[in-house]
C-alpha positions in Angstrom: 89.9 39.8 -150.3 92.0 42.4 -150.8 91.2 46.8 -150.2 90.5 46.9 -153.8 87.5 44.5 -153.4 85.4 46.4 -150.8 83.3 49.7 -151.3 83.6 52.7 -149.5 81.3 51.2 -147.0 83.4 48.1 -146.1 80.9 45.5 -148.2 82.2 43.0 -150.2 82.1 44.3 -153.7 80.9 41.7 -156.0 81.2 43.4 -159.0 79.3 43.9 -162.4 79.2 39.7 -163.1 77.1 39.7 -159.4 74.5 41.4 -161.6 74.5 39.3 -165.0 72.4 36.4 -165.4 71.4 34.4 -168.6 68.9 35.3 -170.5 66.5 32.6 -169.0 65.6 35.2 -166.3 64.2 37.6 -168.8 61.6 34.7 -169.2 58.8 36.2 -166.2 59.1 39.7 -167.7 58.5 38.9 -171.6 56.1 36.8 -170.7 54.0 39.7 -169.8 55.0 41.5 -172.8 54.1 39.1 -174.8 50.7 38.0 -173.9 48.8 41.4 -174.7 47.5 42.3 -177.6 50.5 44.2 -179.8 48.1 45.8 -181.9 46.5 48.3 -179.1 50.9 49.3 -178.8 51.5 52.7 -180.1 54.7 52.3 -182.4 57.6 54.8 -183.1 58.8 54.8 -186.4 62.5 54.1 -186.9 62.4 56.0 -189.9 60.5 59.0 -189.7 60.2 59.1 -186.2 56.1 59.4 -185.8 54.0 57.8 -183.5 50.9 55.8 -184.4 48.9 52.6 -182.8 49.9 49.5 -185.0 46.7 49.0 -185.5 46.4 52.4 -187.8 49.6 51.3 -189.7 49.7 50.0 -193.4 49.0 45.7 -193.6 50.6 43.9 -196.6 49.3 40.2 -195.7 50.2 38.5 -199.1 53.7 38.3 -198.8 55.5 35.3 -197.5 55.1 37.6 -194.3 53.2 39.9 -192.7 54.6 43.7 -193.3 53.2 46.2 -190.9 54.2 49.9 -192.7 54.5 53.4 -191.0 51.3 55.2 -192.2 52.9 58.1 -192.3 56.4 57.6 -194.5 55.7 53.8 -195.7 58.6 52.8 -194.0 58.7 49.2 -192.6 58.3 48.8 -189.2 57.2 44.9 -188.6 57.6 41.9 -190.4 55.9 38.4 -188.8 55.9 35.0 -190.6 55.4 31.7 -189.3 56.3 28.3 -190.6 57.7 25.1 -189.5 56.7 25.7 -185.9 58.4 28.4 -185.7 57.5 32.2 -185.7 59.9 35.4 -186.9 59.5 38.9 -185.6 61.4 41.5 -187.2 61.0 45.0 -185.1 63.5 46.6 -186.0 61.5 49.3 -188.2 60.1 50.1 -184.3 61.8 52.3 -182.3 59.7 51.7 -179.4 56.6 49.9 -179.1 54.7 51.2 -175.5 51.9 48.8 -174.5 49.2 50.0 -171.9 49.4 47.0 -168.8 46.7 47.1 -166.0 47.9 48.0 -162.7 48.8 44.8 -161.1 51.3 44.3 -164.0 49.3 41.6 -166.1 47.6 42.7 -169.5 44.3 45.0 -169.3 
């Protein structure tokens, strides 16, 4: 170990790859995202930029998918289809999507 690999404190510094793990440790965290119910979320609109519950947006259901639209500029913000066993979520309409959790961290 060389000067260069220590921090001001004299620790070993390990670096930014100390800190990067796969993707499999994200696993815990979305769990808990995904196991409330999206529709209570209140959704930012990419396009316009308002902010409404998904539940108050536009539904086109009789499409191949579902197609959740801003209410307020029609823009798309959600697209969901399942088939084959497997499911497709396109968010990127969203902004942000802020879901209400209860206090211990597991859905309300």
């Amino acid at each position: 170990m060389t000067t260069s690999d220590m921090t001001a404190d004299g620790t070993a510094d390990e670096g930014p790859e100390s800190r990067r793990l796969d993707g499999n440790a994200a696993a815990g965290p979305l769990r808990e995202l995904f196991s409330v119910d999206i529709i209570a979320a209140a959704c930012t609109c990419a396009h316009c930029g308002g902010t409404t519950a998904l539940a108050e947006h536009v539904l086109y259901a009789d499409a191949p998918a579902l197609v959740l639209r801003c209410p307020s500029c029609t823009g798309v913000v959600l697209r969901y289809a399942s088939a084959g066993g497997q499911a497709r979520l396109d968010l990127t309409g969203a902004r942000l999507l802020v879901l209400d959790l209860a206090h211990d961290g597991r859905p309300g």
